[in-house]
N, C-alpha and C positions, 0 to 999 in steps of 0.2 A: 597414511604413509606418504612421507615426502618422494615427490620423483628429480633426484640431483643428477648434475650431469657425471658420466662415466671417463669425461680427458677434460685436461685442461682450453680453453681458447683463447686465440692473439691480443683480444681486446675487453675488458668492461667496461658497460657504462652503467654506472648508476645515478638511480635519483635517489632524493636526499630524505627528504622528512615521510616519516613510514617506513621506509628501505634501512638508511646510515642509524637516523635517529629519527626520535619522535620528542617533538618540542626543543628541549634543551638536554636531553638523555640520551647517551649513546645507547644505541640499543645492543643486544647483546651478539656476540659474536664479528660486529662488524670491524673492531681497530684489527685482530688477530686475520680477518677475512682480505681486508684489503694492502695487509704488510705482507702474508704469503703470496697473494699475487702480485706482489712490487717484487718480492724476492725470486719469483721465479719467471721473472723477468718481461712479465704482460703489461699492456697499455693499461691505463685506468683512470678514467675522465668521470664526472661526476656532473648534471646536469639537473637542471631547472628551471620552471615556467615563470616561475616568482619575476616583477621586473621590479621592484621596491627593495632589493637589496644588491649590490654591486657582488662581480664575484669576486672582489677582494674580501669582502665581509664575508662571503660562506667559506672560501678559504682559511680567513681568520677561526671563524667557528669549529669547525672541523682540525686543526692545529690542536686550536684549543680544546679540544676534545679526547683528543690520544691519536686523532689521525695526522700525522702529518701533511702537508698539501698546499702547491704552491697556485700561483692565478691561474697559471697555463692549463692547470689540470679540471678549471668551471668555464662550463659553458650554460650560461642563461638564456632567456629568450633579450637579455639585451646585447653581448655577444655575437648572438644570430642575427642581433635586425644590424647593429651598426655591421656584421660580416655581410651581409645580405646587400644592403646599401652598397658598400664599399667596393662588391664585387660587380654590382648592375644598377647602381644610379649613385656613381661616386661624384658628381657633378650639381646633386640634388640639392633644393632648397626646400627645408623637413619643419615639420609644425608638429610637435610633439605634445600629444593630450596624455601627460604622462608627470612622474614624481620626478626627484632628481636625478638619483643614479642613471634613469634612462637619459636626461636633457646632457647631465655631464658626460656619459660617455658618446654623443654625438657631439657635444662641443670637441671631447678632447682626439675625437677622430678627425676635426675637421672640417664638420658638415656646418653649413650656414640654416640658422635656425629662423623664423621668421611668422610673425601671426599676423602678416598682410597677404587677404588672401589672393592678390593679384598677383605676388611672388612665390606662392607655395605651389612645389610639383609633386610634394606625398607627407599626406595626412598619416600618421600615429598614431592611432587608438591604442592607449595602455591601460595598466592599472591606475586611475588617479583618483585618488582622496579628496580633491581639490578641484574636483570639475565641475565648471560651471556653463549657465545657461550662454555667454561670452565664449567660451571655450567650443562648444556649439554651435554658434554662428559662425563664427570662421570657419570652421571646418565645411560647414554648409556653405559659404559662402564660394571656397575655394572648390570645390567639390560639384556643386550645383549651380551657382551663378557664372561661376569663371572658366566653370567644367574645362581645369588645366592640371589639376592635381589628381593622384592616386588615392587609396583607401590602403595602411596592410595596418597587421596589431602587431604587438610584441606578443600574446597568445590568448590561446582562444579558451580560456577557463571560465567559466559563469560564474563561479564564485569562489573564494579563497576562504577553505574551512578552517575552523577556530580549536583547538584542545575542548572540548564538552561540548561539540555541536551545534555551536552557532557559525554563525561566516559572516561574510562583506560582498556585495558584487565586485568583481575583476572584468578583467577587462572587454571580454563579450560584450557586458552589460554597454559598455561604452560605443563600441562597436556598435548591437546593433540600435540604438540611437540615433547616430551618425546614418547607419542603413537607412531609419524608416523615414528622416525627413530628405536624404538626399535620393536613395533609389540606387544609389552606389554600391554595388557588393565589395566588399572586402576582398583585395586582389591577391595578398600573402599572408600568411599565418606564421612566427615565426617560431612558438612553442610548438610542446609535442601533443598532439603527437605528428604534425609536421616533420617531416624527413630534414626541410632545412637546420632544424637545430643540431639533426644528426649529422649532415656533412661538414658544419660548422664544427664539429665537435672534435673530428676524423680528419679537419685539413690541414693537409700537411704530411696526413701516416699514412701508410704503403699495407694497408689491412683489408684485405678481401670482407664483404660485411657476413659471409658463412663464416670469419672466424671471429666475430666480432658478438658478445652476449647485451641485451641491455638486461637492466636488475632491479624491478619496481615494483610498486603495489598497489598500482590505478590500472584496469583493464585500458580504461577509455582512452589512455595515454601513453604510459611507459609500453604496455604491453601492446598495444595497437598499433603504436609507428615499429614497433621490433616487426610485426606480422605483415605491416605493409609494405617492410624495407626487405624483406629475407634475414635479417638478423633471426640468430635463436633468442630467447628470450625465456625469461624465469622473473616468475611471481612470487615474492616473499608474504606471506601471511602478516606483517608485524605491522600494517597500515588499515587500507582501506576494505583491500578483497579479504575476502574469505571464500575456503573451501566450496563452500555450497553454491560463490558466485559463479564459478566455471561453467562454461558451456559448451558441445559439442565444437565451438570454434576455436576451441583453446584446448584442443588435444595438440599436443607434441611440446606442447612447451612446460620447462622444468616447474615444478610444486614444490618450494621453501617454507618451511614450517618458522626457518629463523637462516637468517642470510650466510652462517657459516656453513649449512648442506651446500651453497653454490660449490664450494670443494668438493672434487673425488672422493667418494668414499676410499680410505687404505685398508685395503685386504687384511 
């Protein structure tokens, strides 16, 4: 039996693939789930760790889907890192181990990008496809010979799973690479389940986080920054967890069989 919340709350957030949709299929009940709560006049922000797609393109997606949704309403882990930046090293010169969407949104923030590592003050570990044993050095060089630069990721996912259970490393992988030859710990994380991507998410709104739900289906993340933050929090079945994954540490939070029970049941 699903356990769904009993009143409406100020704010959702959700994550996307498992939760909205799975691959390129809306899943069911979500366009109906997230227009009643636009119509009844709640915040509704939609969040993800992915840093290989800009959130114009998951906005696009989602559009394209039956959800309506403009940029302002995604917040990525690359959102978080150039917010992050912006708000406590706006002055920075950044080395991005990273694809494009993350390089072009610090270019088009402003930030001066740089792979000399006597000029870099904060290393990038992202998602990259593209990383090489060069890409490496620098960052080492910067890090442990220059020791003048920072360490943070865009998020700390070990790997990015596939439709049929295969994956890719992300950006972990990269990260602890970077760890084990410079000795460097990683100084911010800016995926979930990090809180930064939550207040990233939230800034701006005037929303206490007890009226605020996140809406996922990865304990390890969606469900775990809702538990560390005091958000309530609801697990939808339609991804990763299942039933039998709960544990005594995951009483109180809502049981979604499919993401339209997040509504009230009507008498």
């Amino acid at each position: 039996m699903p356990i769904r919340p009993e009143c409406l709350y100020e704010a959702y957030i959700f994550d996307l693939d498992g939760t909205i949709y799975l691959g390129d299929e809306l899943l069911p009940g979500s366009a109906q789930t997230v227009r009643a709560l636009r119509e009844a006049g709640k915040v509704v922000r939609f969040l993800s760790n992915n840093p290989t797609k800009s959130p114009q393109q998951y906005a696009n997606k989602l559009t394209d889907l039956g959800i309506p949704t403009g940029v302002e309403d995604i917040t990525t882990s690359i959102v978080t890192t150039v917010w992050w930046l912006t708000t406590y090293h706006p002055g920075a010169t950044v080395f991005p181990i990273a694809e494009a969407p993350v390089i072009d949104a610090l270019r088009q923030a402003g930030f001066r990008l740089s792979d000399d590592p006597s000029q870099i003050d904060i290393v990038i570990a992202s998602y990259d496809r593209g990383f090489t044993y060069a890409k490496l050095q620098t960052a080492f060089d910067a890090l442990w010979f220059y020791k003048r630069a920072i360490l943070i990721q865009t998020n700390p996912d070990r790997y990015c799973p596939f439709p049929g259970g295969r994956g890719e490393p992300d950006a972990a992988s990269i990260t602890a690479a970077i760890e084990a030859c410079t000795q460097v710990k990683c100084s911010a994380s800016m995926g979930k389940p990090s809180p930064l991507i939550l207040q990233a998410a939230l800034a701006g709104l005037d929303v206490p986080l007890d009226q605020c739900v996140m809406i996922g289906d990865r304990l390890g993340t969606d469900i775990q920054m809702a538990l560390d933050t005091g958000m309530r929090a609801a697990v939808v079945f339609t991804g990763e967890t299942k039933p039998g994954d709960l544990t005594d540490a995951h009483k109180g939070i809502y049981q979604l069989d499919r993401i339209d029970q997040l509504l009230p049941a009507t008498p």
